[in-house]
C-alpha positions as CSV (number, residue, x, y, z in Angstrom):
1,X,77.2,-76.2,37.3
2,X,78.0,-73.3,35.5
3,X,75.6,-74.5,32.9
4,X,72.7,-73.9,34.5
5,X,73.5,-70.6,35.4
6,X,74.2,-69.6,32.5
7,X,71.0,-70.7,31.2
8,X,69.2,-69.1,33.7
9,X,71.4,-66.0,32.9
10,X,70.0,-66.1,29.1
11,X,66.2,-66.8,30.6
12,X,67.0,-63.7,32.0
13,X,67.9,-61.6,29.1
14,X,65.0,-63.4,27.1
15,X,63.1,-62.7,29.8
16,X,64.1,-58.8,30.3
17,X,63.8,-58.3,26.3
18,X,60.4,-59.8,26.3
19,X,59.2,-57.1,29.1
20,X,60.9,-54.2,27.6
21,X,58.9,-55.7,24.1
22,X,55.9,-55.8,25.4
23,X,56.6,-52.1,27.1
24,X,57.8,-50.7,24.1
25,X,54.2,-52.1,22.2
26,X,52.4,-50.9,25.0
27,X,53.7,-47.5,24.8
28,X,53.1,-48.1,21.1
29,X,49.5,-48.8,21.5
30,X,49.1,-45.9,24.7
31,X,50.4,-43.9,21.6
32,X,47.7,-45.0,18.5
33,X,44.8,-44.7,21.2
34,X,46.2,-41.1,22.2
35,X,46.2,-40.6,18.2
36,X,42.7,-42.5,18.2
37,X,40.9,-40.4,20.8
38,X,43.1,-37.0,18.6
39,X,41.4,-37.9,16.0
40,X,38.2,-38.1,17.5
41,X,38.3,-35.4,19.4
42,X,39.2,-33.6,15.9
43,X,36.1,-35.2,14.2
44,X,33.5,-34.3,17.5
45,X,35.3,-30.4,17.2
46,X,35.0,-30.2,13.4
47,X,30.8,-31.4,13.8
48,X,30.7,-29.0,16.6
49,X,32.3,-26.3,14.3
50,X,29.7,-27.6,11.7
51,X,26.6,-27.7,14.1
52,X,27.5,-23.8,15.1
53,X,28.3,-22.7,11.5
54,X,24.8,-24.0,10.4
55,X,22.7,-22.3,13.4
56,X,24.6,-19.5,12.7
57,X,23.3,-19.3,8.9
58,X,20.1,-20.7,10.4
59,X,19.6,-17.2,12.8
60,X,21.1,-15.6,10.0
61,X,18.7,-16.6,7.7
62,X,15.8,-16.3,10.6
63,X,16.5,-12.6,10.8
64,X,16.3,-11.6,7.3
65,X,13.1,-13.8,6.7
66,X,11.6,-11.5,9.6
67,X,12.7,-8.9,8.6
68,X,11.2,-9.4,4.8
69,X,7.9,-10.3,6.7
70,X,7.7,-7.4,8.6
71,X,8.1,-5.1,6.1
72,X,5.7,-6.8,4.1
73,X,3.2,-6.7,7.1
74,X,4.2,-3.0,7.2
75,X,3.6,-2.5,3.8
76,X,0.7,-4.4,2.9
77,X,-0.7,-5.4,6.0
78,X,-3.6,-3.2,5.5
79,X,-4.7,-4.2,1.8
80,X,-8.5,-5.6,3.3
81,X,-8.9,-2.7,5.0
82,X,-7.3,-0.2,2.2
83,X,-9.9,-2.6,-0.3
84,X,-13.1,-2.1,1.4
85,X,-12.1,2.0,1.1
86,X,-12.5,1.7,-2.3
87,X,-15.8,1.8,-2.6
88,X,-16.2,5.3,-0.3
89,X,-13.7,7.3,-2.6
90,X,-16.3,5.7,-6.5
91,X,-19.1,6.8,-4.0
92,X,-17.5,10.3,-3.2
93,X,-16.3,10.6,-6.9
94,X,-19.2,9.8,-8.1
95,X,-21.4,12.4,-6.0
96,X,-18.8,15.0,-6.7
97,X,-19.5,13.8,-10.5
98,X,-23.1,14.0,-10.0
99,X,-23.7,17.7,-8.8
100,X,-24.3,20.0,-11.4
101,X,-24.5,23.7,-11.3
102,X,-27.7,23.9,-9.4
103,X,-27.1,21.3,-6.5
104,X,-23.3,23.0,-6.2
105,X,-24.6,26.2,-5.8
106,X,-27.7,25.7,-3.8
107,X,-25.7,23.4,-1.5
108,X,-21.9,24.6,-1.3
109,X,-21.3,24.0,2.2
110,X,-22.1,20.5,1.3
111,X,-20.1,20.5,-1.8
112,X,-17.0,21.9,0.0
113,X,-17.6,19.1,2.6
114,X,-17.8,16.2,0.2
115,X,-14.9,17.9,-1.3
116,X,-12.4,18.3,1.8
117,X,-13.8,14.1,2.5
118,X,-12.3,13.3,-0.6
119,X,-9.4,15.2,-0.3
120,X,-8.4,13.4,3.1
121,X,-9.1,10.3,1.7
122,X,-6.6,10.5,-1.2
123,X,-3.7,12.3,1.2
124,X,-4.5,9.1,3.5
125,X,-4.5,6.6,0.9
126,X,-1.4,8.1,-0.8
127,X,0.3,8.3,2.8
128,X,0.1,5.1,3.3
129,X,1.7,4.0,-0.5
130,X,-1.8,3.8,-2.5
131,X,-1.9,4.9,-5.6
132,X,-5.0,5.4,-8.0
133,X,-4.1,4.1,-11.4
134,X,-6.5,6.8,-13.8
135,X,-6.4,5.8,-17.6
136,X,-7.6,8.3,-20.1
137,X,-9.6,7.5,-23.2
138,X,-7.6,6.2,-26.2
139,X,-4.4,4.8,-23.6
140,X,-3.7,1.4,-25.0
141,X,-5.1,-1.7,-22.6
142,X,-2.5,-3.0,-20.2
143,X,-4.2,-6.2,-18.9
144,X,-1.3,-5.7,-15.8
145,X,-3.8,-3.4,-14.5
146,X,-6.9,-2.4,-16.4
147,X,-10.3,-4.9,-16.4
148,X,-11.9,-4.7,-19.4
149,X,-15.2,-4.8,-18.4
150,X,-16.8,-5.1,-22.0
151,X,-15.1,-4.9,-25.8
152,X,-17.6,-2.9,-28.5
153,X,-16.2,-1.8,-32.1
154,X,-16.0,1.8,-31.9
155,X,-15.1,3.6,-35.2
156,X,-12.1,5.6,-34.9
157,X,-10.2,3.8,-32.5
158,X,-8.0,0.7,-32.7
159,X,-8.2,-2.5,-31.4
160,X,-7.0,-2.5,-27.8
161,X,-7.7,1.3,-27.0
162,X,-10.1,2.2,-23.8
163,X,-13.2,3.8,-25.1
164,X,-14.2,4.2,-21.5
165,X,-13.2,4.4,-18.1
166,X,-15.9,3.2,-15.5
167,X,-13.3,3.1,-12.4
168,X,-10.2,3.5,-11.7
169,X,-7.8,1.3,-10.3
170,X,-5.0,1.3,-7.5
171,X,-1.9,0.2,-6.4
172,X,-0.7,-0.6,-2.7
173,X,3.0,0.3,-3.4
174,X,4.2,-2.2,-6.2
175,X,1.1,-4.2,-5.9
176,X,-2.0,-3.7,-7.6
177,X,-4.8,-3.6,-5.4
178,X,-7.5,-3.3,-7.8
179,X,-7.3,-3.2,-11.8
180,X,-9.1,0.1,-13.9
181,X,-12.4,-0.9,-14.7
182,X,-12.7,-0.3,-18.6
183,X,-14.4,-0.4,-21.8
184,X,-12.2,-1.5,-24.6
185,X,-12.0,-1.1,-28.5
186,X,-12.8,-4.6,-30.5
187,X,-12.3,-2.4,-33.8
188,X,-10.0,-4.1,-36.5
C-alpha cells in the first residue's frame, strides 16, 4: 500500500510544479501585457507630443501670417483710395502749370490756395509712404516704372532716352502704384 501513496505523493509534486508553471507564465504574460500597454502608452504620449509640437508650429505659423497681413493691410491697404488721388494732384499740377503771369497775378489768393492744396496733398501722400516717381528728360527708360506712352526718333538722343514726361508716376512704399507716363526715343 505504500505504492499508491507514493504515487499520489508524485501526482502531487506534478501536480504542485504544474501550478507554480502555469503561475510563473502567468506572471510572465501579466509582465509582456504590462510591457504591451508601456509601450502603448509610449506610442499614444509620443503622438500626443507630436499632435502638440505641430499646433504649436501651426499658432506659430498663424501669428506670423497675421502679422505679415496686417502690415500689408497697414501698408497698402489704402492703394484704391491713394489711386483715385492721382488724378487731383495731374489736375492741381496741371493748373498750377497752366497759370501764367497774368492769371497769377490777377488771381494770387487763388494761386496761393491751389498752391497750399497741393502742398497738403504731397505731405499726406508722402505721410502715408507715397512717393512720386519724376523722370527728367534724357533719364534712360526703366520699364520697372515708366509707361512709354509713344516711341518717335528724335535726333540727338539715343534709343531708350525720355524725350517727354506727360505724368509722373508713384510708389506706395516698395510698390509701384502707377508707372511715369512717357515719351521715349526710337533713335538708332
Amino acid at each position: 500500500m505504500a505504492e499508491p501513496k507514493n504515487e499520489d505523493f508524485l501526482d502531487d509534486i506534478d501536480m504542485a510544479e504544474s501550478e507554480e508553471l502555469g503561475d510563473d507564465l502567468l506572471d510572465i504574460d501579466a509582465e509582456v501585457a504590462a510591457l504591451d500597454e508601456l509601450d502603448a502608452l509610449k506610442a499614444e504620449r509620443d503622438e500626443y507630443r507630436d499632435r502638440f509640437m505641430r499646433a504649436l508650429a501651426d499658432a506659430e505659423n498663424s501669428r506670423k501670417r497675421a502679422d505679415k497681413d496686417r502690415k500689408e493691410a497697414e501698408n497698402y491697404g489704402g492703394s484704391k483710395l491713394a489711386r483715385d488721388l492721382l488724378p487731383v494732384y495731374d489736375n492741381l499740377k496741371r493748373a498750377l502749370e497752366a497759370a501764367g503771369e497774368e492769371q497769377r497775378a490777377a488771381a494770387s489768393a487763388l494761386i496761393e490756395g491751389v498752391e497750399l492744396t497741393m502742398r497738403e496733398l504731397v505731405n499726406v501722400f508722402r505721410k502715408h509712404g507715397i512717393e512720386p516717381i519724376s523722370p527728367e528728360v534724357g533719364d534712360k527708360f526703366d520699364p520697372q516704372v515708366h509707361q512709354a506712352m509713344f516711341e518717335a526718333p528724335v535726333p540727338g538722343t539715343k534709343a531708350g532716352e525720355i524725350i517727354q514726361v506727360s505724368a509722373e508716376g508713384f510708389m506706395l512704399h516698395d510698390r509701384l502704384l502707377r508707372p511715369a507716363q512717357v515719351g521715349v526715343s526710337s533713335t538708332t
